[in-house]
C-alpha positions as CSV (number, residue, x, y, z in Angstrom):
1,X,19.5,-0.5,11.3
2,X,20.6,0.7,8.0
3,X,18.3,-0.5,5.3
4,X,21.3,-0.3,2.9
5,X,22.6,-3.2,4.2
6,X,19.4,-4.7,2.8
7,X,19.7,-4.5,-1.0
8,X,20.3,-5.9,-4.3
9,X,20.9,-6.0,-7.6
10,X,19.0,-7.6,-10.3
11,X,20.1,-8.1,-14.4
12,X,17.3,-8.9,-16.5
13,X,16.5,-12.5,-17.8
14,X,18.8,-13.6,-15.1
15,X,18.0,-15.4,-12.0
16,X,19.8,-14.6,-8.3
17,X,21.5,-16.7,-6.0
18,X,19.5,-17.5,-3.3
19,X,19.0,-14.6,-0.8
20,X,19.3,-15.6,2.0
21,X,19.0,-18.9,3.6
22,X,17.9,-17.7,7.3
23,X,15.0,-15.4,7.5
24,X,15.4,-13.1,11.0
25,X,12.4,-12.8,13.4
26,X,10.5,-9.4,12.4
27,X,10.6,-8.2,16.2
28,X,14.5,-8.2,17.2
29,X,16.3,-9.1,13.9
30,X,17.8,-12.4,15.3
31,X,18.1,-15.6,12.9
32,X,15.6,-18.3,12.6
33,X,16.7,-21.4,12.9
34,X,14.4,-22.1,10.0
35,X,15.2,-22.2,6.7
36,X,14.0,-19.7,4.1
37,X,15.6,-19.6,0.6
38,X,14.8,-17.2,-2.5
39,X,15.9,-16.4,-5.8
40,X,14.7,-13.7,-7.8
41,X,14.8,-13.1,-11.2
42,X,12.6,-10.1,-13.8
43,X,11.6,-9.8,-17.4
44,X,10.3,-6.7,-19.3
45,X,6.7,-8.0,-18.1
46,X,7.0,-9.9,-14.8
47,X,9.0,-10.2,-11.6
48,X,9.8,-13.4,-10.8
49,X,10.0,-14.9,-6.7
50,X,10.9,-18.1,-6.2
51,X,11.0,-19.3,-2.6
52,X,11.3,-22.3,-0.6
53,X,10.1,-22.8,3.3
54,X,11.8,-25.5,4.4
55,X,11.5,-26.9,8.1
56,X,8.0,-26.3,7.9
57,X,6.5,-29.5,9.8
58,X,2.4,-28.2,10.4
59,X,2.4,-27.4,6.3
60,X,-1.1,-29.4,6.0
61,X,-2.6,-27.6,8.9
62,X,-3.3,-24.4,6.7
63,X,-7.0,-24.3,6.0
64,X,-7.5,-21.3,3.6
65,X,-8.4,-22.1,0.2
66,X,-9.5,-19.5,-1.8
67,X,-8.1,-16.1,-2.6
68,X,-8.6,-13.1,-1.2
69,X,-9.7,-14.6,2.1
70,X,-7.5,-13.8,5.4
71,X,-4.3,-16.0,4.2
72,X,-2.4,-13.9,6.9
73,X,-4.6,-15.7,9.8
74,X,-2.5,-18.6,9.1
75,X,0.8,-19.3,7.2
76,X,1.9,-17.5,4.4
77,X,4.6,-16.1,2.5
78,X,4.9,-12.5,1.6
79,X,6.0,-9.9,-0.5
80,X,5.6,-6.2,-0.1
81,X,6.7,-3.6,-2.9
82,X,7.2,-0.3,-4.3
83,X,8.7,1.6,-6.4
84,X,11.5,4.3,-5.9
85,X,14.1,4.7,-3.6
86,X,12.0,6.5,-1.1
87,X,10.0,5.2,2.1
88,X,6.9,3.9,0.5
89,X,3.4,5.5,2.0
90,X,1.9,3.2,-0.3
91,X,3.1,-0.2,-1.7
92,X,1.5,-3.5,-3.0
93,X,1.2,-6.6,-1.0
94,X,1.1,-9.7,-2.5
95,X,0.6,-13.0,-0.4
96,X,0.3,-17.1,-0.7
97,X,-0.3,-20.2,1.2
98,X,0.5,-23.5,0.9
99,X,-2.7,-24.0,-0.8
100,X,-1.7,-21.7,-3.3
101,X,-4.6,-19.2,-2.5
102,X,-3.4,-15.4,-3.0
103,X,-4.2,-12.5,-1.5
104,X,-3.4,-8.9,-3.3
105,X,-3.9,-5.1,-2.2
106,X,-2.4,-2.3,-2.3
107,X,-1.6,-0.7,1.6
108,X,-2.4,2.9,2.7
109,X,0.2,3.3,4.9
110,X,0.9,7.7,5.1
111,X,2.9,7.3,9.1
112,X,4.9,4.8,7.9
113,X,3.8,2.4,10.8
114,X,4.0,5.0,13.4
115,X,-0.1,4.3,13.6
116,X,-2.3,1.8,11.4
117,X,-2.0,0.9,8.1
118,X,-5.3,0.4,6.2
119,X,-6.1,-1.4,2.6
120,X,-6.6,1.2,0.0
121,X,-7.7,-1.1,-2.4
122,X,-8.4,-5.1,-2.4
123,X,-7.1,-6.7,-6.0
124,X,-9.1,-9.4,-7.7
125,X,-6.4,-12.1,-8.0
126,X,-7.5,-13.3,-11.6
127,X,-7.9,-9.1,-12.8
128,X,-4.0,-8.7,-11.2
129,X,-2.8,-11.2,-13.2
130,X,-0.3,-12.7,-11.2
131,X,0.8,-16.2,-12.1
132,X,1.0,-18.5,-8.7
133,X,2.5,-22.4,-8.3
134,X,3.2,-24.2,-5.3
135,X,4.4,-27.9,-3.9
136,X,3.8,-28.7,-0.7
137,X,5.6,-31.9,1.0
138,X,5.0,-33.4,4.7
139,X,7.2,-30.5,6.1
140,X,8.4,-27.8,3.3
141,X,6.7,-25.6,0.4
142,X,7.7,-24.2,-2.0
143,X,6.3,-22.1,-5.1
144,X,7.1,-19.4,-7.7
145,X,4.7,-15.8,-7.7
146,X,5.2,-13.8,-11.0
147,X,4.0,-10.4,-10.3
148,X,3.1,-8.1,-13.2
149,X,5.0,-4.8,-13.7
150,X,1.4,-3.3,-14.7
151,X,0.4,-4.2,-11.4
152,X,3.3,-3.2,-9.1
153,X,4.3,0.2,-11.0
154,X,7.5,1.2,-12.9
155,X,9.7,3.2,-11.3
156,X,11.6,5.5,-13.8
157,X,15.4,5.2,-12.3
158,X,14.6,1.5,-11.5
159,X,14.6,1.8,-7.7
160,X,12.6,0.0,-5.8
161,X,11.8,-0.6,-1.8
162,X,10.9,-4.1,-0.8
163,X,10.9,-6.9,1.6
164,X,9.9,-10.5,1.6
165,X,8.0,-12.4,5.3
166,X,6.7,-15.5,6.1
167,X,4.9,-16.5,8.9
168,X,5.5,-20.4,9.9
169,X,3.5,-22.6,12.3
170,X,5.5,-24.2,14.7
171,X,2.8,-25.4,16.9
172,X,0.5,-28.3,15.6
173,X,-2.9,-26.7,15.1
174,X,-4.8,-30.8,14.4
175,X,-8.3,-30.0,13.2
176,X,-8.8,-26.4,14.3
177,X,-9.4,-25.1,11.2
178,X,-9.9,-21.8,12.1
179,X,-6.7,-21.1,14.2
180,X,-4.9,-18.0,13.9
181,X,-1.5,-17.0,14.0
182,X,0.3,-15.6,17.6
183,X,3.7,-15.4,19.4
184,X,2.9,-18.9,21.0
185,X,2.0,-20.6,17.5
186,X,4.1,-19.2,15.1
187,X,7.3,-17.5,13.6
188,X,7.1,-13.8,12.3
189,X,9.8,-13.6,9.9
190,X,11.4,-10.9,7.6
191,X,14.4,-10.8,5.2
192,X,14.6,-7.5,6.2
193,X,14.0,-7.6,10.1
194,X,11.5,-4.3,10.9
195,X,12.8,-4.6,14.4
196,X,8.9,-3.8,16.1
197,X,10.0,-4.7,19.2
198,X,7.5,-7.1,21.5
199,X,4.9,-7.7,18.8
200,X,5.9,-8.5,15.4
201,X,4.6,-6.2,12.8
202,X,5.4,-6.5,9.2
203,X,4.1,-2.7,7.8
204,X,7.0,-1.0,8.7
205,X,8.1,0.9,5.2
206,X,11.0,2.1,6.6
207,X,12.8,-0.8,7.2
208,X,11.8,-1.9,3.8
209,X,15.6,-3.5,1.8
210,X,16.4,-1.8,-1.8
211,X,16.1,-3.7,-4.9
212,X,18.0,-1.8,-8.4
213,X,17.4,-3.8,-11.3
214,X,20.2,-2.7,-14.1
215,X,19.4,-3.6,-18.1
């Protein structure tokens, strides 16, 4: 897959249309047939996601609360980033949950996902900064994450490698509140599919989309 084909533009103090409004599984690139809708906007100080997970009937069956724990154990919405143009050995991951718990830390990742990725440094959510809303209804969420620039790191030519998952339950979990996610209970889904074959996997830097942001 050409990565090219996943990338974007961004003008400042503007917001995007919605990109897109299928998210594809992360193992073979097909569609979901759930609906995943984002706009994205920046300032000189943040960058601004806004995203809504619609179809999203086991919402209330996510049991983390507070941030920093394993969100990724259960549903969650995710943003990986980094800047310049290049594959990224290293990038910041930023995650939250219908409870609007975050997770943030910055990946190790020097093969690329050839082998293991490992977390070079965990990120106090309330020291990163990042401001974090969500709504949650009977079978949707939605929220807004506004990621520091201070946090992520300015890239000088304004080039910058990225890509957006979320993981949705689409088997009811009921009261086991420590359930985890797998291929029987949930979707593994990418704007940019990383194509990992049988298991999905989400560290893949190379299939990362490119994001320019011009003014």
């Amino acid at each position: 897959m050409n990565t090219e084909e996943y990338s974007f533009e961004l003008s400042k103090n503007r917001w995007s249309n919605p990109i897109p409004l299928e998210f594809k599984f992360a193992t073979d690139g097909t569609p979901s047939e759930s609906r995943t809708e984002l706009s994205l906007s920046y300032t000189g100080n943040f960058f601004h996601i806004d995203f809504n997970c619609f179809d999203n009937p086991n919402v209330d069956e996510n049991y983390y609360k507070v941030s920093n724990e394993p969100l990724y154990n259960q549903e969650v919405f995710e943003v990986f980033i980094s800047g310049g143009s290049e594959d990224p050995k290293s990038y910041l991951e930023v995650e939250i949950n219908p409870n609007n718990a975050i997770w943030v830390g910055e990946i190790d990742n020097p093969s690329l996902g050839e082998q293991m990725q490992s977390i070079k440094q965990m990120i106090d959510p309330k020291e990163s900064k990042i401001e974090h809303t969500v709504e949650a209804t009977k079978d949707s969420w939605k929220g807004r994450l506004s990621i520091p620039w201070d946090l992520i790191g300015r890239s000088e030519d304004n080039q910058y490698r990225i890509n957006f998952y979320r993981v949705r339950s689409i088997k009811a979990q009921h009261n086991k509140r420590d359930w985890v996610c797998d291929l029987e209970n949930c979707e593994f889904l990418c704007w940019s599919p990383t194509l990992s074959g049988e298991s999905p996997a989400f560290h893949r830097p190379k299939m990362f989309g490119h994001m320019k942001l011009n003014g």
